[in-house]
Backbone of each chain as ProteinMPNN parsed JSONL, in Angstrom:
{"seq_chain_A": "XXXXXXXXXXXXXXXXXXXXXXXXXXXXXXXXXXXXXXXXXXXXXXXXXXXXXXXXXXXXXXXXXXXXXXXXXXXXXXXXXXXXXXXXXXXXXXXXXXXXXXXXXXXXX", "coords_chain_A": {"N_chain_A": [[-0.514, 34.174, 24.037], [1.366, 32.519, 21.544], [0.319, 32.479, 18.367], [2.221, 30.042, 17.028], [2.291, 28.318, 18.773], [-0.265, 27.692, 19.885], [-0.155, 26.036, 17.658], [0.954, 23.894, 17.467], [0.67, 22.891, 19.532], [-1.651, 21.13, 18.887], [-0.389, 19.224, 16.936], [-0.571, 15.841, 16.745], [1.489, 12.918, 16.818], [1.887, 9.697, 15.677], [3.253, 6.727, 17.106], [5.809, 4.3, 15.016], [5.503, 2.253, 15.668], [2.942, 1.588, 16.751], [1.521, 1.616, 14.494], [-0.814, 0.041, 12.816], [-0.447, -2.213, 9.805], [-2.256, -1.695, 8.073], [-2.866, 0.842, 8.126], [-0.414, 1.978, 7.342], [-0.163, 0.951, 4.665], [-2.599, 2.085, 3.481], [-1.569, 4.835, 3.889], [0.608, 5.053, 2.31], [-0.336, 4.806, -0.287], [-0.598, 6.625, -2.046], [-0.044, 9.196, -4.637], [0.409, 11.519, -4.393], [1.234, 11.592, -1.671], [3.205, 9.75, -1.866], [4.863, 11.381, -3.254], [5.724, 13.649, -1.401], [7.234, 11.785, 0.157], [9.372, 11.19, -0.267], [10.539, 13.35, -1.646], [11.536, 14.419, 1.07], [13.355, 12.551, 1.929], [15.391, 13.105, 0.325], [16.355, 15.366, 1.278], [18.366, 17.06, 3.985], [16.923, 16.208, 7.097], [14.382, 18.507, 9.347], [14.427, 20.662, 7.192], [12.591, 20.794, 5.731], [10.045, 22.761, 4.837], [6.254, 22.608, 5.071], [5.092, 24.159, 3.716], [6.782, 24.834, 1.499], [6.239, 22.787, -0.645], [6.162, 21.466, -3.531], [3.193, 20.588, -4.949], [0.427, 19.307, -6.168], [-2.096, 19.854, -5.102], [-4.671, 21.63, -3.458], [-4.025, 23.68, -0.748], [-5.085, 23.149, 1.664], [-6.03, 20.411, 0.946], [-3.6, 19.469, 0.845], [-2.332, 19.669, 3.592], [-3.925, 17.435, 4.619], [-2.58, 15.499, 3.358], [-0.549, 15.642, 4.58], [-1.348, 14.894, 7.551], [-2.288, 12.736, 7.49], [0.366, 11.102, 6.56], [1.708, 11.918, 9.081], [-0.25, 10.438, 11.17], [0.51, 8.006, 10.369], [2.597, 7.817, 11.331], [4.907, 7.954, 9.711], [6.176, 10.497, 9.38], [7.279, 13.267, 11.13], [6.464, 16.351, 12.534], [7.284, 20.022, 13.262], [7.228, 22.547, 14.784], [8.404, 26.101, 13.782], [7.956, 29.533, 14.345], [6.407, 30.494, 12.048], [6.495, 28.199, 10.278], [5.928, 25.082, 9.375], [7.726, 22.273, 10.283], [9.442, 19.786, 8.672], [10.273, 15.788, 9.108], [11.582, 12.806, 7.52], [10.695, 9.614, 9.075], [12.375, 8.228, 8.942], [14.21, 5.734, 10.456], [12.681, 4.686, 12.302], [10.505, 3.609, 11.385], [11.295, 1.904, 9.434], [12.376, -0.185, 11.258], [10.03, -1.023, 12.227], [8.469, -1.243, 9.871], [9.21, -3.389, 8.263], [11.504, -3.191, 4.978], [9.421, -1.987, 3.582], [9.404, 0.769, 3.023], [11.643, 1.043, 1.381], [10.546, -0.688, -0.775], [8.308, 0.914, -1.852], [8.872, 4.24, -1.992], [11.879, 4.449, -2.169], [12.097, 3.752, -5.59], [10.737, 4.536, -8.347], [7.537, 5.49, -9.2]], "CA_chain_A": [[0.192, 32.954, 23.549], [1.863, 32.933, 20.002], [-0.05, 31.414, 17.226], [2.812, 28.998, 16.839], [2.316, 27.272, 20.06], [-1.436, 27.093, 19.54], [-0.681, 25.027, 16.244], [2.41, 23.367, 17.984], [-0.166, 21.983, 20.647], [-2.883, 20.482, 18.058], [0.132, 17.903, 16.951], [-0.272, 14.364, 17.276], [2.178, 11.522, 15.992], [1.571, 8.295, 15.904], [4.788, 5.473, 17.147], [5.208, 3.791, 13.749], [5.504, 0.95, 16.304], [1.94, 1.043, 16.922], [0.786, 1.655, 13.201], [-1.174, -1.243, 11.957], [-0.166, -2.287, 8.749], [-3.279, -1.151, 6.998], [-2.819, 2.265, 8.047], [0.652, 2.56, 7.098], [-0.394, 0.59, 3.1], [-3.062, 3.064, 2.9], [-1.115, 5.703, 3.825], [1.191, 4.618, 1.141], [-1.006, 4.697, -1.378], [-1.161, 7.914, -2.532], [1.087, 9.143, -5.14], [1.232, 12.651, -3.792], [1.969, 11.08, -0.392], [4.795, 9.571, -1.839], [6.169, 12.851, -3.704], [6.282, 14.012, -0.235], [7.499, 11.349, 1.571], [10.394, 10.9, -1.266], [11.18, 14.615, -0.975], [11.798, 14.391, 2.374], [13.879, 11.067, 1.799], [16.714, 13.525, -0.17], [17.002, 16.131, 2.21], [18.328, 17.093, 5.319], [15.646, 16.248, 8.259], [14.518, 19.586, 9.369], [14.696, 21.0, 6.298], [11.751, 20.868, 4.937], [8.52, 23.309, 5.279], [4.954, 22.477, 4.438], [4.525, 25.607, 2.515], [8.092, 24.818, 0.006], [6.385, 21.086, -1.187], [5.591, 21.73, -5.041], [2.341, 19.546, -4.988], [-0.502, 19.218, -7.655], [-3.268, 20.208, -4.952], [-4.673, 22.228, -2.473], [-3.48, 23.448, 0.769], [-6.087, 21.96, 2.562], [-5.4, 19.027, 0.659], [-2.079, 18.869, 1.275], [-2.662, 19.57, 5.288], [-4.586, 16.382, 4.681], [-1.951, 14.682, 3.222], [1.07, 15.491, 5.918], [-1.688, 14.714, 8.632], [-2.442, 11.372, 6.923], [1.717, 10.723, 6.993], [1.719, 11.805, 10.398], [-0.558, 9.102, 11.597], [0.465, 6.431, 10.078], [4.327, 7.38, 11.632], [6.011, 8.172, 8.344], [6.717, 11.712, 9.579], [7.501, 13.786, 12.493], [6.646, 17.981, 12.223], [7.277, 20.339, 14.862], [6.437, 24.486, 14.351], [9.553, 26.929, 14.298], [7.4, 30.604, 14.0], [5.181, 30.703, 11.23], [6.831, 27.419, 9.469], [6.166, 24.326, 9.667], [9.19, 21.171, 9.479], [9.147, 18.117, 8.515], [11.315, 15.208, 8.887], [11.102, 11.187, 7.499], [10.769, 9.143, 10.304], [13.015, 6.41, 8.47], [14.45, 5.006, 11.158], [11.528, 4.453, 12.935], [9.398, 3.347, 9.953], [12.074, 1.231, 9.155], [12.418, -0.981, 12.253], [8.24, -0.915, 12.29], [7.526, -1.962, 8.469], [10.869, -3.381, 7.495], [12.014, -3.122, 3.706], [8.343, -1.104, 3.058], [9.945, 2.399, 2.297], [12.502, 0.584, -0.016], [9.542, -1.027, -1.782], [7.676, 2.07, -2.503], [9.795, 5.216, -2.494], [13.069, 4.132, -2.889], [11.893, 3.512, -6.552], [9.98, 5.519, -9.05], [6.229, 4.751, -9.36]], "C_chain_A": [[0.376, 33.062, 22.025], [0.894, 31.658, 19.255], [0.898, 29.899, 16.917], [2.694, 27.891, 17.703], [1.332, 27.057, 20.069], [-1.294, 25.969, 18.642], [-0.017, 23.87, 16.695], [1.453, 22.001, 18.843], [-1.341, 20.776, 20.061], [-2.071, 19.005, 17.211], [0.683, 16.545, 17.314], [0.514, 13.653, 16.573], [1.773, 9.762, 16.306], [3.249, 7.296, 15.824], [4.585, 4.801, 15.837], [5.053, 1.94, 14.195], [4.075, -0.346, 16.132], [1.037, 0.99, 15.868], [0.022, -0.016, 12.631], [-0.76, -1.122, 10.727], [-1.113, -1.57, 7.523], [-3.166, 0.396, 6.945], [-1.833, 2.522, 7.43], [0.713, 2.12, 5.201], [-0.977, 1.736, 2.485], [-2.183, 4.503, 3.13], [0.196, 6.475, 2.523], [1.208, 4.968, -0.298], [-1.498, 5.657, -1.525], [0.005, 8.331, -3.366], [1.39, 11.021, -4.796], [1.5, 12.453, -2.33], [3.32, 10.711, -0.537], [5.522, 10.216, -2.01], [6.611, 13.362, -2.363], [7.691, 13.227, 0.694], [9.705, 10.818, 0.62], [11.136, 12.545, -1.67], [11.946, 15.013, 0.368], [12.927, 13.388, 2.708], [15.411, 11.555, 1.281], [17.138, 14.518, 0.631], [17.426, 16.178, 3.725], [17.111, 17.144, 6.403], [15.719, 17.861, 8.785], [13.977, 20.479, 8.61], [13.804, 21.408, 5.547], [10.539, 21.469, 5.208], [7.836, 22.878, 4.884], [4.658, 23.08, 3.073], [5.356, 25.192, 1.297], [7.674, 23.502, -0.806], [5.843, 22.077, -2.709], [4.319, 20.463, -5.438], [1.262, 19.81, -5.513], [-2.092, 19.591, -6.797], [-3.741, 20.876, -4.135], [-4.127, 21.864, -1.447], [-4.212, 23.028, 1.008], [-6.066, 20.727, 2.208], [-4.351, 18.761, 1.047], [-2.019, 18.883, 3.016], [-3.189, 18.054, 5.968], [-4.271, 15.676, 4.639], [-0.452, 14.586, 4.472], [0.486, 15.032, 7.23], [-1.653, 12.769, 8.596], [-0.968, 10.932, 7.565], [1.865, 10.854, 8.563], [1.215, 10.964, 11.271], [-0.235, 7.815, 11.487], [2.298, 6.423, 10.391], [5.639, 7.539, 10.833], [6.598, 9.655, 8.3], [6.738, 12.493, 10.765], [7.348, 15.0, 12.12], [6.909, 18.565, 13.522], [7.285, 22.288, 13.673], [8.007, 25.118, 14.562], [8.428, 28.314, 13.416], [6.681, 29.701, 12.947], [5.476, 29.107, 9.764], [6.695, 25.836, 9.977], [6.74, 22.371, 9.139], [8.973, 20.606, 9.569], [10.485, 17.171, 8.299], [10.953, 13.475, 8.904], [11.677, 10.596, 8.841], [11.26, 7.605, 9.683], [13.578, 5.231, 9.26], [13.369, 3.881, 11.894], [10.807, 3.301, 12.501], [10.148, 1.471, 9.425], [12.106, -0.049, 9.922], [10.768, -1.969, 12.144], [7.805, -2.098, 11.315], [9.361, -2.597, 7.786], [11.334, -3.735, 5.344], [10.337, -2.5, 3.197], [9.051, 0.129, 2.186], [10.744, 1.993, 1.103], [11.77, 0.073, -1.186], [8.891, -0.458, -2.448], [8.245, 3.453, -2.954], [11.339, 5.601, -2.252], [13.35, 3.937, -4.576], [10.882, 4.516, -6.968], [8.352, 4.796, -8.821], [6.145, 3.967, -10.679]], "O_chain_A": [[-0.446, 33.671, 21.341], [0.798, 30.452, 19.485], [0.344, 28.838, 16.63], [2.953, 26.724, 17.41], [1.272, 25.851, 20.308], [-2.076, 25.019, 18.698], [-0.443, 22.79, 16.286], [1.52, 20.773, 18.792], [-1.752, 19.802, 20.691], [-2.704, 17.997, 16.897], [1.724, 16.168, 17.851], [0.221, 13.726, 15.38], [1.445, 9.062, 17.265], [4.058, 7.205, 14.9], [3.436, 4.652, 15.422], [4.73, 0.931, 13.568], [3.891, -1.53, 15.85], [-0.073, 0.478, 16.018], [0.625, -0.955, 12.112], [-0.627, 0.034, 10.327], [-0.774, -1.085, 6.444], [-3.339, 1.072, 5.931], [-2.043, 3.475, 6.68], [1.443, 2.774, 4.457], [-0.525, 2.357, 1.523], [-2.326, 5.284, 2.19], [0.503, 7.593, 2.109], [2.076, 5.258, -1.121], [-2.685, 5.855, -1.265], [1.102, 7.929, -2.978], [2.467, 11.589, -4.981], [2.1, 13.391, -1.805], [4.293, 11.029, 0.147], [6.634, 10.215, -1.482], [7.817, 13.511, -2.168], [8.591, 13.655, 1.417], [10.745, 10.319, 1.048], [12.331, 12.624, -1.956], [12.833, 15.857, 0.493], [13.408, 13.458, 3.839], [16.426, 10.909, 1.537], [18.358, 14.625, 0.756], [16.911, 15.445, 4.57], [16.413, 18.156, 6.476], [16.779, 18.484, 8.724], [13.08, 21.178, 9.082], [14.011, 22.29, 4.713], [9.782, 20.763, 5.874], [8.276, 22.324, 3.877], [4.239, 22.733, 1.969], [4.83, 25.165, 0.185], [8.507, 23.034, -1.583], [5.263, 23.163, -2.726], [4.609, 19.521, -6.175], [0.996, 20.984, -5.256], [-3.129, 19.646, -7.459], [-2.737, 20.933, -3.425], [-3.779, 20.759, -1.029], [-4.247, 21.96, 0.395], [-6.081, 19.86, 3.082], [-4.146, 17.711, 1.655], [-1.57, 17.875, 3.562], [-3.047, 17.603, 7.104], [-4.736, 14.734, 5.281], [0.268, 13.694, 4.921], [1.283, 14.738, 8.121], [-1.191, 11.918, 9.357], [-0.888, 10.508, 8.718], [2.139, 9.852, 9.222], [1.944, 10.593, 12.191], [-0.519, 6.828, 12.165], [3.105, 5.582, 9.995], [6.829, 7.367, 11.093], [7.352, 10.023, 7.399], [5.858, 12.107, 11.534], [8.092, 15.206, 11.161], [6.837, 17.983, 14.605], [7.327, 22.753, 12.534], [8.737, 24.645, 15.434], [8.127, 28.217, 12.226], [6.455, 28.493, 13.021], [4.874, 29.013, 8.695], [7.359, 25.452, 10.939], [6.392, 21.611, 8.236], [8.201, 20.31, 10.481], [11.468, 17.489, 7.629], [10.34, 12.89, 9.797], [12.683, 10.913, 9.475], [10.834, 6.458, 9.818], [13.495, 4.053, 8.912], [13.365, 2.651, 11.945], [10.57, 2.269, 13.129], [9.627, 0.378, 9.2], [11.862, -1.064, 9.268], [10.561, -3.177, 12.028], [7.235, -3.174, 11.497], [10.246, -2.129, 7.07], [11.277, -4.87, 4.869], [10.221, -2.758, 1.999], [9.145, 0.269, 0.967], [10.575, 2.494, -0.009], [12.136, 0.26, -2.346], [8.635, -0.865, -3.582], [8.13, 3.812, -4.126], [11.843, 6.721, -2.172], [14.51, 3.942, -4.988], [10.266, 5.227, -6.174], [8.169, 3.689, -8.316], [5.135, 3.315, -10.946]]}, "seq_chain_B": "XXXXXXXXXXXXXXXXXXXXXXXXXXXXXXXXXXXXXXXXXXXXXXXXXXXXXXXXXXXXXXXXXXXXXXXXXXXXXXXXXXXXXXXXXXXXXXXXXXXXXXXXXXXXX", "coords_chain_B": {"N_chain_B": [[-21.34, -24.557, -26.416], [-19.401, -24.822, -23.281], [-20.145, -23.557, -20.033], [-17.99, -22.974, -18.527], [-16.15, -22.491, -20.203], [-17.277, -19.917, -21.52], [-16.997, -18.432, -19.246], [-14.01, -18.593, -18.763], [-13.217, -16.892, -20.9], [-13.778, -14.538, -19.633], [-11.49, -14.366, -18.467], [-9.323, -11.418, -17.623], [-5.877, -10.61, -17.885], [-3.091, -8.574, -15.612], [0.21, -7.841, -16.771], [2.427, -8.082, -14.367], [4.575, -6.309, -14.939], [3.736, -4.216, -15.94], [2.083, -3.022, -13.843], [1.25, -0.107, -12.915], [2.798, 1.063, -9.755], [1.326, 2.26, -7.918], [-1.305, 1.249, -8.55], [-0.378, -1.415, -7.443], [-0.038, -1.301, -4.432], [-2.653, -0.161, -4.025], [-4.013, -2.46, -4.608], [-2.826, -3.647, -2.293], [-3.51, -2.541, -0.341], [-5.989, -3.634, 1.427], [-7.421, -5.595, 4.233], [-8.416, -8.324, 3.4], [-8.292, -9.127, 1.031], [-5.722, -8.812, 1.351], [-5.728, -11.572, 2.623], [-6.283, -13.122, 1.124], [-4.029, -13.475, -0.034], [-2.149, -14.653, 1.583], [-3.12, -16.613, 2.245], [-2.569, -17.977, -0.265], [-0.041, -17.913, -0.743], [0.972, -19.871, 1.142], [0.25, -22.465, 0.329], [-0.082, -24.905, -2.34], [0.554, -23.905, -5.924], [-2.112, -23.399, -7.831], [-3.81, -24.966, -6.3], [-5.826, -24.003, -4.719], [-9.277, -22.828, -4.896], [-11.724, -20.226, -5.57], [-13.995, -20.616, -3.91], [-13.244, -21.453, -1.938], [-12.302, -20.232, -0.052], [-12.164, -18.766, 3.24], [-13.546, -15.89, 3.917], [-14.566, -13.141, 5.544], [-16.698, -11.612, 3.854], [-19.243, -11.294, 1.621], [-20.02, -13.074, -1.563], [-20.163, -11.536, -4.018], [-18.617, -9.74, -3.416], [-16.443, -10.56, -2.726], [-15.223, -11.891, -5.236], [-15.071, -9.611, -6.539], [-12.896, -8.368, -4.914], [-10.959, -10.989, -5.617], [-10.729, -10.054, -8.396], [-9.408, -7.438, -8.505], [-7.405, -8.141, -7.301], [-6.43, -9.652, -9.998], [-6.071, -7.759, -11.311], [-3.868, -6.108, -10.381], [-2.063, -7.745, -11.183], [-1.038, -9.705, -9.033], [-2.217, -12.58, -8.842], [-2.767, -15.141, -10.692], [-5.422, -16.757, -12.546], [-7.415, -19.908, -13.179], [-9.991, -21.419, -15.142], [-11.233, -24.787, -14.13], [-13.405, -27.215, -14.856], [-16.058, -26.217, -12.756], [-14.71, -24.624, -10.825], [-12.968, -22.296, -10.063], [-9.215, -21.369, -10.172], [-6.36, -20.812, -8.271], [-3.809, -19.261, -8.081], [-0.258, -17.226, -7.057], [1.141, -14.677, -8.124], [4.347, -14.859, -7.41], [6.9, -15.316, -8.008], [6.605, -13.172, -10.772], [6.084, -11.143, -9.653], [7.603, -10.671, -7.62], [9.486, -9.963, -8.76], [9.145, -7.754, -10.307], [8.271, -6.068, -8.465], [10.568, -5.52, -6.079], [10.795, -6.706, -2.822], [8.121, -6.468, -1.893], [5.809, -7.765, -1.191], [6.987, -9.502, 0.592], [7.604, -7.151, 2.449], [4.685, -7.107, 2.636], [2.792, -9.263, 2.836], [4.174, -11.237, 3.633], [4.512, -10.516, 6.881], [2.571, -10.355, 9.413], [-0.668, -8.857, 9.905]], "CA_chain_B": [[-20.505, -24.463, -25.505], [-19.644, -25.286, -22.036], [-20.287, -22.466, -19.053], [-16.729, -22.836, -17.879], [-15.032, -21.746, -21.383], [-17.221, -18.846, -21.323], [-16.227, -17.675, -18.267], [-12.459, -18.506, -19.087], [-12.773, -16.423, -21.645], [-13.439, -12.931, -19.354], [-10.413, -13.518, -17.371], [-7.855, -10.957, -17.955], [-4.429, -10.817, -16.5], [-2.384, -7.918, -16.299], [1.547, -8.422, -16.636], [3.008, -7.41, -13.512], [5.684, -5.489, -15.254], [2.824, -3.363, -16.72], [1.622, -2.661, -13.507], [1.613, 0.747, -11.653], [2.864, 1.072, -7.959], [-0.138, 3.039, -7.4], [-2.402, -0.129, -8.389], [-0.171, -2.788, -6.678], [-0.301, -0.569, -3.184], [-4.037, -0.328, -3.42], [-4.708, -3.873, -4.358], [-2.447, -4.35, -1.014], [-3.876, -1.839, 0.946], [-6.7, -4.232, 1.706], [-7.445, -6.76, 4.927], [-9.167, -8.849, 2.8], [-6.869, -9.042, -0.599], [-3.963, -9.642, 1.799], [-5.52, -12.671, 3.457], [-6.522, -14.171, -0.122], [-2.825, -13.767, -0.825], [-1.373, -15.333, 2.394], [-3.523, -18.273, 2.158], [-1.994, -18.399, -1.206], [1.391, -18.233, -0.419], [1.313, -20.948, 2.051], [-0.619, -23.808, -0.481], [0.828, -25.194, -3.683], [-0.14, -23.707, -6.787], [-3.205, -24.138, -8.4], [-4.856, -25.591, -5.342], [-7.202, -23.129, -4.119], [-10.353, -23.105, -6.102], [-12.227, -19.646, -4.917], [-14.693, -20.18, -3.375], [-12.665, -22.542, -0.741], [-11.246, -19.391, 1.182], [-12.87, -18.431, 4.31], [-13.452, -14.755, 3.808], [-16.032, -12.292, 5.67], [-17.199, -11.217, 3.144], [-20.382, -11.819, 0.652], [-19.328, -13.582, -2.964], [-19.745, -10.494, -5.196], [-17.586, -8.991, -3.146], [-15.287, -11.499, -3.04], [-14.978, -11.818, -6.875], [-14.603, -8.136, -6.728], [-11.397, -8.659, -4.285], [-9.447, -11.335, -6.502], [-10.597, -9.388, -9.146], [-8.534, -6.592, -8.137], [-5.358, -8.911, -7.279], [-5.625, -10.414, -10.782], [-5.772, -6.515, -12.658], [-2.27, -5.849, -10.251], [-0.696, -8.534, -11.207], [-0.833, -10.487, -8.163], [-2.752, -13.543, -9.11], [-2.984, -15.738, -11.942], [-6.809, -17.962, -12.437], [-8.099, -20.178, -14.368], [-11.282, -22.21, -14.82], [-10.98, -25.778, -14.031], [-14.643, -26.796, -14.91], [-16.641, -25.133, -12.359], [-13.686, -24.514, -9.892], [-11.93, -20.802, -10.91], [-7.807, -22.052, -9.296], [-5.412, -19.043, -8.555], [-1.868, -18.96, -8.019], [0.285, -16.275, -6.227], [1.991, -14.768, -9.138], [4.931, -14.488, -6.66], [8.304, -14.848, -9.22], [6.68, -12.659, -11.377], [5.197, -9.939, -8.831], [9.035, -9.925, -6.732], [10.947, -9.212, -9.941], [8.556, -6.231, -10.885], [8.146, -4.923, -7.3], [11.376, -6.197, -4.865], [10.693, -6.662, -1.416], [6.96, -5.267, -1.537], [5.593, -9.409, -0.425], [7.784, -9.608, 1.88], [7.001, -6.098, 3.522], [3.413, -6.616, 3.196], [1.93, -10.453, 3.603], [4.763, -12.266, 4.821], [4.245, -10.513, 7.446], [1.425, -10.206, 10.205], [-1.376, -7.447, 9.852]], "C_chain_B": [[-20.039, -24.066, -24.219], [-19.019, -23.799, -21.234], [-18.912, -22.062, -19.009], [-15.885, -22.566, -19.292], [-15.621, -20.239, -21.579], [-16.502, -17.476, -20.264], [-14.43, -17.2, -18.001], [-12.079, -17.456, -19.686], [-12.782, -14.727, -21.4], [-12.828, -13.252, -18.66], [-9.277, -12.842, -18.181], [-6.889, -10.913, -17.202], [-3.873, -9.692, -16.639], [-0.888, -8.326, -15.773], [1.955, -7.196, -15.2], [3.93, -5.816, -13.693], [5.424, -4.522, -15.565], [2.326, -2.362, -15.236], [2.064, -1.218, -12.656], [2.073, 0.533, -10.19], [2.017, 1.487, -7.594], [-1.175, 1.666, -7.237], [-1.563, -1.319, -7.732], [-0.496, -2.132, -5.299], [-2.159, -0.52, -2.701], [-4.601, -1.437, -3.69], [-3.659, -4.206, -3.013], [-2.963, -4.137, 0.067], [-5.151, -2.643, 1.904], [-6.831, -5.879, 2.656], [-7.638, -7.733, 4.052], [-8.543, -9.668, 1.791], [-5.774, -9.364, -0.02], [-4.06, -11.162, 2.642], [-5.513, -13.406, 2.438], [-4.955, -14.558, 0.209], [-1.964, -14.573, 0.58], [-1.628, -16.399, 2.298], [-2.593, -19.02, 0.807], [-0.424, -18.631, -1.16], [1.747, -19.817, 0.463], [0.54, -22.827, 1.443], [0.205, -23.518, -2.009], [-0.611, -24.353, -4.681], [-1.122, -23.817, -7.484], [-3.848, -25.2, -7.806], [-6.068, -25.153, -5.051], [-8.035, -22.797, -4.947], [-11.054, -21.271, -5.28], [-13.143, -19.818, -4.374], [-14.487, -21.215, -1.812], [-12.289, -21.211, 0.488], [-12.486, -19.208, 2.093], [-12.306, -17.096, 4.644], [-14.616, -14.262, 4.495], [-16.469, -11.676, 5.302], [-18.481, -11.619, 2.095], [-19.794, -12.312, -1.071], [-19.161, -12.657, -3.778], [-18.793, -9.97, -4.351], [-16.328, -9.592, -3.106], [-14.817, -11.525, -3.743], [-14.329, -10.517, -7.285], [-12.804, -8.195, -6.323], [-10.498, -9.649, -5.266], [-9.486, -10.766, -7.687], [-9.706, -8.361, -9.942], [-7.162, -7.107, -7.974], [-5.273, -9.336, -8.769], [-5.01, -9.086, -11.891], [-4.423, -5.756, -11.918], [-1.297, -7.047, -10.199], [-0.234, -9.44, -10.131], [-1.194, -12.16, -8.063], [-2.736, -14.058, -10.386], [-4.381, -17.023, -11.882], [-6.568, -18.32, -13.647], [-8.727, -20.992, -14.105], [-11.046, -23.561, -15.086], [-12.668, -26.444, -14.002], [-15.542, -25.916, -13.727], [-16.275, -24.431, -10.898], [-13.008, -23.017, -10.62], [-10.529, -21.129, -9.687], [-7.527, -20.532, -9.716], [-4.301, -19.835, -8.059], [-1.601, -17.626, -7.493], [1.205, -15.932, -7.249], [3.851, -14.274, -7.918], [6.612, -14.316, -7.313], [8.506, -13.461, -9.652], [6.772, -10.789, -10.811], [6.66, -9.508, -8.432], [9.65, -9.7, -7.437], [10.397, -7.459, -10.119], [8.383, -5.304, -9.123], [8.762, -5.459, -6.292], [10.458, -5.838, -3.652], [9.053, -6.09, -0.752], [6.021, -6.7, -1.116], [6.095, -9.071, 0.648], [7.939, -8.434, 2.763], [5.525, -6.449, 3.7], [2.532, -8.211, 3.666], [2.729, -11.305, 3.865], [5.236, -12.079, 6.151], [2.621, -10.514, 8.19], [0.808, -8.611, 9.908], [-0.844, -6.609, 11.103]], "O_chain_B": [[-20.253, -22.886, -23.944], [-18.014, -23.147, -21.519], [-18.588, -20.938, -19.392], [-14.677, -22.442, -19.087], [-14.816, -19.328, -21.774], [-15.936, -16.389, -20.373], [-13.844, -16.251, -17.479], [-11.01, -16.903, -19.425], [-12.299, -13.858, -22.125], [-13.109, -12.68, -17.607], [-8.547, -13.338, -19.039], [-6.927, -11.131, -15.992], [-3.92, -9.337, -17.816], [-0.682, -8.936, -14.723], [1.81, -5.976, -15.12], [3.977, -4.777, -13.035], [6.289, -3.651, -15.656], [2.19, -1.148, -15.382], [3.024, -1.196, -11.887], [1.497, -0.345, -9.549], [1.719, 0.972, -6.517], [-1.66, 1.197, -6.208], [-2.258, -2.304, -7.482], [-1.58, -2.592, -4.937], [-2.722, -0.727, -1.626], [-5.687, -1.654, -3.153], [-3.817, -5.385, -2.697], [-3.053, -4.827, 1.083], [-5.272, -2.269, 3.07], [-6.528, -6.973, 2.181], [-6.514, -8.197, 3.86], [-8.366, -10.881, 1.905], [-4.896, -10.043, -0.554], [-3.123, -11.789, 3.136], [-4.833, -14.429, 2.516], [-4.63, -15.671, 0.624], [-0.936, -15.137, 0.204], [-0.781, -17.29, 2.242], [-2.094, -20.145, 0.792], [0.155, -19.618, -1.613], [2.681, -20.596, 0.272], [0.435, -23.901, 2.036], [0.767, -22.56, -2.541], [-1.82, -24.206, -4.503], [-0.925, -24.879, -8.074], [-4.353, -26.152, -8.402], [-7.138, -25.759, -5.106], [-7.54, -22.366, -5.988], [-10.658, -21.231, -4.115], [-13.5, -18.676, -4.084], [-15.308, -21.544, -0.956], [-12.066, -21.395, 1.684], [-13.633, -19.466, 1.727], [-11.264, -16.86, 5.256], [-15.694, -14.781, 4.209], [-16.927, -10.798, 6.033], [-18.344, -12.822, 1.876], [-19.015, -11.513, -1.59], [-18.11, -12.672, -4.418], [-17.818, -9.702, -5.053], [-15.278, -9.056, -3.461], [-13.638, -11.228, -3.551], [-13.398, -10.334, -8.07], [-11.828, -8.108, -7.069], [-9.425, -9.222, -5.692], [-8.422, -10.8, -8.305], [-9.368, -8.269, -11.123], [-6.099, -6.641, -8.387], [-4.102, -9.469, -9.124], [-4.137, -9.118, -12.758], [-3.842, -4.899, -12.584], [-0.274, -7.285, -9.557], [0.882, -9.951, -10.236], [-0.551, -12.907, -7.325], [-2.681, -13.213, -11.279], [-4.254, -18.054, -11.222], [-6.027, -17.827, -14.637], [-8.517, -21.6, -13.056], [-10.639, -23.79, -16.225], [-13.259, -26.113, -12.974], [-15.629, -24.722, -14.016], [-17.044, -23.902, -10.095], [-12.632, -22.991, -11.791], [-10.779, -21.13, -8.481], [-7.884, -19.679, -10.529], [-4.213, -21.018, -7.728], [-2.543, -16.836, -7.422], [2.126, -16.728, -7.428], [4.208, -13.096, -7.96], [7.342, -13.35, -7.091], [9.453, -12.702, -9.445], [7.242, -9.756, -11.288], [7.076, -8.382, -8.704], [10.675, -9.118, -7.079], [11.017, -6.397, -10.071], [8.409, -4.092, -8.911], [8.046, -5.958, -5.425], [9.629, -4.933, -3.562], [8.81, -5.552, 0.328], [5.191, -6.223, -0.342], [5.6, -8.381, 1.539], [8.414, -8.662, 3.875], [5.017, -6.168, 4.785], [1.789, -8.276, 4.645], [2.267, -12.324, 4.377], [6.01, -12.85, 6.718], [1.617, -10.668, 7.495], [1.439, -7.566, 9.746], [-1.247, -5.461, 11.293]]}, "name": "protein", "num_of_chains": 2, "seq": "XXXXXXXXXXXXXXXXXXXXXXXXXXXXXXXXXXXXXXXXXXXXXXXXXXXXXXXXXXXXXXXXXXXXXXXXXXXXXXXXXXXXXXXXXXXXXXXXXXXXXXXXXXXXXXXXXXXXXXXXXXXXXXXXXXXXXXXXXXXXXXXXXXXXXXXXXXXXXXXXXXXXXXXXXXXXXXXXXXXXXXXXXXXXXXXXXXXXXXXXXXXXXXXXXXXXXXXXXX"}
């Protein structure tokens, strides 16, 4: 079995349906959460690897931080080979927490 | 000179306009800090005395919590003799951070 489908299998999302609010504040509240989630906000969904973020801290930190987003519904990944994509789950998020994303990274900090 | 001017005299405020998104997000991120502020929203100004709310929490910690709303800019006190009144700085708070109320305590947790 390919390494990719091992890693492929270990991801969970969370509906941003079922996010409590607290999860999705704290999740928020991080300002390299937001560089992410405001990176992700200008490009094409898809588009975006783990590995290409320019972020101020470790990988394992940062693994920490896209898992974080991932729970709390603010992102969707999925594995293509040895990369793995990311895409804002604005719609979603949107419906869920309504005018949140516009409150936080729609704007600068 | 009388208890209640001392005490007046350590509250600080900070101006909303001053404040980070980082520190309004984590004074929101909190059950606790968002019920102060609902109760407050829904009572006239300069009604609520602190120690009227019905919080589960212990008093230092309490103090700690509006503490925290008054250093993001969310609250405004002041000592009425041995009554500390707050306010919902809510004008000041939705000019400096649109729509970030109204994503986070006018709705439900």
């Amino acid at each position: 079995m390919p390494v990719e489908s091992a890693r492929a299998r270990t991801l969970t999302h969370a509906d941003p349906d079922e996010v409590p609010l607290q999860v999705a504040l704290a999740a928020l509240a991080d300002p390299v959460r937001r560089s992410i989630l405001r990176d992700l906000a200008v490009h094409d969904e898809w588009t975006r690897a783990c590995g290409t973020f320019d972020l101020p801290v470790k990988k394992a930190t940062a693994s920490h931080h896209f898992a974080v987003l991932r729970s709390a519904g603010l992102i969707e990944q999925r594995d293509e080979g040895a990369r793995r994509l990311n895409r804002l789950r604005r719609p979603e998020f949107d419906s869920a927490f309504p005018g949140l994303l516009a409150a936080t990274i729609d704007r600068a900090d």
